[in-house]
C-alpha positions in Angstrom: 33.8 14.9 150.1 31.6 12.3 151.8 34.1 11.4 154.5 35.2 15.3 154.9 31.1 15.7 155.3 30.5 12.8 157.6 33.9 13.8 159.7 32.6 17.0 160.6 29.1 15.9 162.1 30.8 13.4 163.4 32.8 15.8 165.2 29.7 18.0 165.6 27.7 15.0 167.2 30.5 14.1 170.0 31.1 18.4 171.2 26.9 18.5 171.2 26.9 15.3 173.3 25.3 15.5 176.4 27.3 12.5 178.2 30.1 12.5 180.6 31.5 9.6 181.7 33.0 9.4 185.0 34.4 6.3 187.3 31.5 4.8 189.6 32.8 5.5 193.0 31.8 5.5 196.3 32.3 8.6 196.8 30.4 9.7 194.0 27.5 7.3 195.0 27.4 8.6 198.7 27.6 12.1 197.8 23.9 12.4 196.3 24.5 15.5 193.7 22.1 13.8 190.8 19.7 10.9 191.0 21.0 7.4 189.5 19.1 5.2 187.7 20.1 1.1 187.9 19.0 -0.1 184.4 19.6 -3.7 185.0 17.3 -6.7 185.3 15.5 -7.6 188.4 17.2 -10.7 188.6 21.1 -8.9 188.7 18.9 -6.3 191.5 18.1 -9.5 193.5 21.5 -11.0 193.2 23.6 -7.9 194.1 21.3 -5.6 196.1 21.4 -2.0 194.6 22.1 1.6 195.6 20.4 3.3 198.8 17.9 5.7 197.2 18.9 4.4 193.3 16.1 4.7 190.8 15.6 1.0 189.8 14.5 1.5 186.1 15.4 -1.5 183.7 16.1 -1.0 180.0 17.2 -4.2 179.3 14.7 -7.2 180.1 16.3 -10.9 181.0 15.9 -11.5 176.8 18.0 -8.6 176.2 14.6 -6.8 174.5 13.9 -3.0 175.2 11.0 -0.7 174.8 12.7 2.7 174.0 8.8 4.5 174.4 7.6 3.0 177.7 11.8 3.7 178.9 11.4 7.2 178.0 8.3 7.3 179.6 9.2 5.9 183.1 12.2 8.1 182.9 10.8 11.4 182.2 8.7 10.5 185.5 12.0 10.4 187.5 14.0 13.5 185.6 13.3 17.1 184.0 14.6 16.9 180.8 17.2 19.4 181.3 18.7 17.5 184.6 21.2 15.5 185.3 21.2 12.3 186.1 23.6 9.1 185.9 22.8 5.7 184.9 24.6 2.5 186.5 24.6 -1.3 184.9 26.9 -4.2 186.4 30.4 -3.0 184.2 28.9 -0.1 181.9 28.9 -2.0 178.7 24.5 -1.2 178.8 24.8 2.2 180.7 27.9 3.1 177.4 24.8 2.4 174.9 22.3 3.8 176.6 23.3 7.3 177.6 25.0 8.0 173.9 21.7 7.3 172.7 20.0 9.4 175.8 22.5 12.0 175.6 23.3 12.1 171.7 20.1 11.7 170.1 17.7 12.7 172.8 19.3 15.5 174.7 19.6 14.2 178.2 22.0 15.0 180.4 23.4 12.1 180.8 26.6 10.6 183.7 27.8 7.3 182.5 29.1 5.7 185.5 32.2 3.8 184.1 32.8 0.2 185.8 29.4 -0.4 187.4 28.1 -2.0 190.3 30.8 -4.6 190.2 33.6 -1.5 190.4 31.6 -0.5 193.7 31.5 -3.9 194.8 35.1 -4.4 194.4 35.8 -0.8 195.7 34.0 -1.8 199.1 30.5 -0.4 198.4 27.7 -2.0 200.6 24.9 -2.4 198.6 21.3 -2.1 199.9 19.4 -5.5 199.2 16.7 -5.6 196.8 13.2 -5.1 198.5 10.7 -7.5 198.5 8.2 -7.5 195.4 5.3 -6.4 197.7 6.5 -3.6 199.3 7.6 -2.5 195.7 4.1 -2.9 194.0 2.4 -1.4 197.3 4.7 1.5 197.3 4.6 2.7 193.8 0.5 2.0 193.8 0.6 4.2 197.0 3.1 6.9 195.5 1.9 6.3 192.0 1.5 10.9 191.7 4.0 11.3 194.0 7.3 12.8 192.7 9.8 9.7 193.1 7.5 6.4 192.8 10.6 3.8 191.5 13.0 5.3 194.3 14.4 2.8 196.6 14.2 3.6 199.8 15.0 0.7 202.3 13.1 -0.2 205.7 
């Protein structure tokens, strides 16, 4: 009866989901329908650039820690709660466990872009390089109330 039980929300828990997961193209990327958000490290930002306009918004820090409160926090600063929005790593093995756990248990809408930067790499993608730390800090203490403070936007 336990198994029967767990089964069905189980089954509830994946129709309720609030994830898709869709190939990261370029395509996709260039065609700016939903905001991304790049939840790698600064370093893997330096060393591969990242996406014109991404929202650069790390979950995982270089120790592989995470602060789920001050995530949620910066996030809900960058979408409505009932947008959507994808979320881009280097291969999706960070964006798979982040948006189930965004999408299942918190009710985002949530695009998991399967393959990562390193598919869009491969696939011919350009990144944007990384900004310099300055004009970050200076930007988002300039834009602090504005709408989209993390957004990269390059010079």
């Amino acid at each position: 009866m336990r198994k029967i039980l767990f089964g069905l929300l189980l089954c509830a828990n994946i129709i309720l989901a609030e994830v898709t997961n869709i190939p990261a193209t370029i395509d996709f990327v260039k065609s700016n329908k939903m905001k991304i958000i790049d939840i790698r490290t600064k370093s893997e930002w330096k060393q591969m650039g990242v996406i014109k306009n991404a929202y650069l918004l790390t979950f995982f820090d270089e120790e592989s820690k995470y602060n789920v409160k001050e995530f949620i926090k910066k996030l809900d600063k960058i979408v409505d709660k009932d947008e959507q929005f994808a979320l881009i790593c280097n291969t999706s093995s960070r964006t798979k466990l982040v948006s189930n756990f965004l999408g299942n248990k918190l009710d985002y809408h949530v695009v998991n872009l399967i393959g990562g930067m390193d598919k869009l790499v491969k696939d011919g993608y350009k990144v944007t390089p990384y900004p310099k730390e300055e004009a970050i800090v200076k930007s988002v203490e300039l834009n602090s109330t504005a709408q989209n403070p993390l957004k990269v936007t390059p010079k």
